[in-house]
C-alpha positions as CSV (number, residue, x, y, z in Angstrom):
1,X,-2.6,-5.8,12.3
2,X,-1.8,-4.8,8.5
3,X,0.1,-7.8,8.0
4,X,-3.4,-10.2,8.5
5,X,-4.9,-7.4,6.1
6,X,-2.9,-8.0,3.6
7,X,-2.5,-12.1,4.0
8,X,-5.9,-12.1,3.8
9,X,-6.1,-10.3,0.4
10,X,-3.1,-12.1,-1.1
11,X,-5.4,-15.2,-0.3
12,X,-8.3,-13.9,-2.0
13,X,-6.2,-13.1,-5.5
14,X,-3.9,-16.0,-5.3
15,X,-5.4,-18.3,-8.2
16,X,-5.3,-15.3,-9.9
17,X,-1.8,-14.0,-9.2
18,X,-1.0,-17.9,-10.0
19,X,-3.2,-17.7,-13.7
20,X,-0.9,-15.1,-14.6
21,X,2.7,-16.4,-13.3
22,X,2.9,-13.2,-11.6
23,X,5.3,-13.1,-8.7
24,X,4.6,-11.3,-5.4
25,X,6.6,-9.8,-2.7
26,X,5.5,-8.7,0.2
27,X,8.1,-6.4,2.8
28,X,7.5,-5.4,6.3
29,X,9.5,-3.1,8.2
30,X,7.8,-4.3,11.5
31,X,6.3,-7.5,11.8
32,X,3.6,-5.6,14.4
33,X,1.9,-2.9,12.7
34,X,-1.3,-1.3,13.8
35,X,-3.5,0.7,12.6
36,X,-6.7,2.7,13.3
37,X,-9.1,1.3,10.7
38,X,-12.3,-0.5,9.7
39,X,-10.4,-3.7,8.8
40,X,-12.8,-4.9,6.1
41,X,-12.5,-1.4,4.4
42,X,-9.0,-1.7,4.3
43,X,-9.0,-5.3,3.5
44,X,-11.4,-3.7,-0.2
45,X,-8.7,-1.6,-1.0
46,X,-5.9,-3.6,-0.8
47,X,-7.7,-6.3,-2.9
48,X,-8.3,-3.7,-5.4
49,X,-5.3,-2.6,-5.9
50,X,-3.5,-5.8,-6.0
51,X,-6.8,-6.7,-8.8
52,X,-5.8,-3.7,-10.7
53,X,-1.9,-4.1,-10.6
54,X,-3.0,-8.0,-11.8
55,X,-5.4,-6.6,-14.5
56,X,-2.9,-4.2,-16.1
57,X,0.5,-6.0,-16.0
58,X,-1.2,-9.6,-17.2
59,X,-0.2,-9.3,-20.6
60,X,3.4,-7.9,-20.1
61,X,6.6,-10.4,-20.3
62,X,8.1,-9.1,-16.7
63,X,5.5,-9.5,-14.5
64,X,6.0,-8.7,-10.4
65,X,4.0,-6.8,-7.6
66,X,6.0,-5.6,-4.6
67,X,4.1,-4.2,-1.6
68,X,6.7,-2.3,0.9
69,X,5.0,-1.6,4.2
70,X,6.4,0.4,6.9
71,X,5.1,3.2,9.4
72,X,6.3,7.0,9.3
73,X,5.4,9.8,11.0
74,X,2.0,8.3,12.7
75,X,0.8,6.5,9.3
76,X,1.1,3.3,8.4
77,X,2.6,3.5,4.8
78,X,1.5,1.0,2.2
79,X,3.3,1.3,-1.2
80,X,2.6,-0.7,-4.5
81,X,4.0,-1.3,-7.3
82,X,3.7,-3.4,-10.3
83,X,6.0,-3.8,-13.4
84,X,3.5,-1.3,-15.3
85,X,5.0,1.5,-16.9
86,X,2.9,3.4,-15.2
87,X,-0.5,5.4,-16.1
88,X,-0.4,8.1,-19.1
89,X,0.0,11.4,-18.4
90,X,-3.5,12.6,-19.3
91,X,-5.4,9.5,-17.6
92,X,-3.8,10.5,-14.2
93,X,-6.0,13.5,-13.2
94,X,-9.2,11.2,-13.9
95,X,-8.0,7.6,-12.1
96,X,-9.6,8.9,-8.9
97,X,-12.6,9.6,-10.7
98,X,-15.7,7.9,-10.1
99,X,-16.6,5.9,-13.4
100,X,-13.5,6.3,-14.9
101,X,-11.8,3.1,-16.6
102,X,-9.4,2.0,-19.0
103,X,-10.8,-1.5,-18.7
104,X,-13.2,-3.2,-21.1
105,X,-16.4,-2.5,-19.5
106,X,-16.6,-6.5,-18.6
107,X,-13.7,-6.1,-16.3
108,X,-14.3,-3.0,-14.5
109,X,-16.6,-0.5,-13.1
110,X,-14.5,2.4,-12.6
111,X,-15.2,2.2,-9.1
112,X,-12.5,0.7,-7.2
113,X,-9.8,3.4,-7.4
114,X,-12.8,6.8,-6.7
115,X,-14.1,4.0,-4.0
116,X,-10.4,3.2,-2.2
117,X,-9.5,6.8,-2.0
118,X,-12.7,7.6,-0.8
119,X,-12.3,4.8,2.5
120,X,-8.3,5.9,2.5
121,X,-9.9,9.5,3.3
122,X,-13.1,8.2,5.8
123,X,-10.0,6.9,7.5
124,X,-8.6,10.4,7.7
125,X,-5.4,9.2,5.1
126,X,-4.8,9.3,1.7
127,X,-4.3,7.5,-1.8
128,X,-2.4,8.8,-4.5
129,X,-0.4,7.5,-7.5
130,X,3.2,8.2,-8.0
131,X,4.7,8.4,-11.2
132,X,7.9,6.7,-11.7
133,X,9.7,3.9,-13.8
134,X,6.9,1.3,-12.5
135,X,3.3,2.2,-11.6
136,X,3.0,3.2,-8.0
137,X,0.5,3.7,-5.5
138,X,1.1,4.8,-2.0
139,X,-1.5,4.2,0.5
140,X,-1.4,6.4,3.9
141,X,-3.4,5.3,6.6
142,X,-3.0,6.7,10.2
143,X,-1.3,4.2,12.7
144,X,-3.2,2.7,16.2
C-alpha cells in the first residue's frame, strides 16, 4: 500500500521536518491504494523528494509540504509540493540530470532527482516537475 510507503518516509524525515518547523500534510483519496512496485524503490524516492522539498524551503518564512495522492487512469498519482517558488526557468531542463545540483556540494550529490526518475521509469511511470505558484512534482506510478 502507498499509504505505508509514505508513513514510513515521513518517519524517516520527521526530526528533520521538526528542525525546520515545517508542517506536513498528507491527502488520500483512498485509504487502499496499490500499486505495482519494488516498495523499497519507491520508499527512495519519496524520501528524496520530501529531503529536497525540506532542503529548499528551510530558510523561507512560510514553510509547508502537501503530498495529494490519488489513483487515475491505472496510475497511482503522487503530487508534491512545497512552498518553493518553484525552480528557475533555465535549471529546469537539467534537474533530471545526473550530477546536477543547486546544493552546496556537502548537501547533495545531484543524484536523487536523475536516480528517482530513473526507478519512476524501471517502474514503467514517470517523474516530472510542474511549474506553477509552488514547486511541484508529480510522481506517476502504475497501480496493482
Amino acid at each position: 500500500l502507498i499509504k505505508k510507503i509514505i508513513e514510513d518516509a515521513i518517519f524517516i524525515c520527521r526530526p528533520k521536518l521538526n528542525k525546520f518547523e515545517i508542517e506536513l500534510e498528507v491527502n488520500y483519496s483512498k485509504d487502499n491504494i496499490k500499486m505495482d512496485c519494488n516498495s523499497i524503490q519507491i520508499f527512495q524516492v519519496i524520501v528524496n523528494l520530501l529531503h529536497n522539498s525540506i532542503d529548499a524551503i528551510s530558510k523561507l518564512n512560510d514553510r509547508w509540504i502537501k503530498y495529494d495522492v490519488g489513483s487515475d487512469e491505472g496510475f497511482v498519482i503522487i503530487k508534491v509540493v512545497d512552498s518553493g517558488n518553484g525552480i528557475d526557468e533555465e535549471l529546469v531542463e537539467k534537474i533530471f540530470h545526473s550530477f546536477f545540483t543547486t546544493k552546496q556540494s556537502s548537501k547533495g550529490t545531484g543524484l536523487g532527482l536523475f536516480i528517482s526518475k530513473q526507478i519512476a521509469e524501471e517502474h514503467f511511470g514517470d517523474l516530472q516537475y510542474y511549474k506553477g505558484e509552488n514547486t511541484t512534482f508529480i510522481l506517476r506510478i502504475p497501480a496493482a
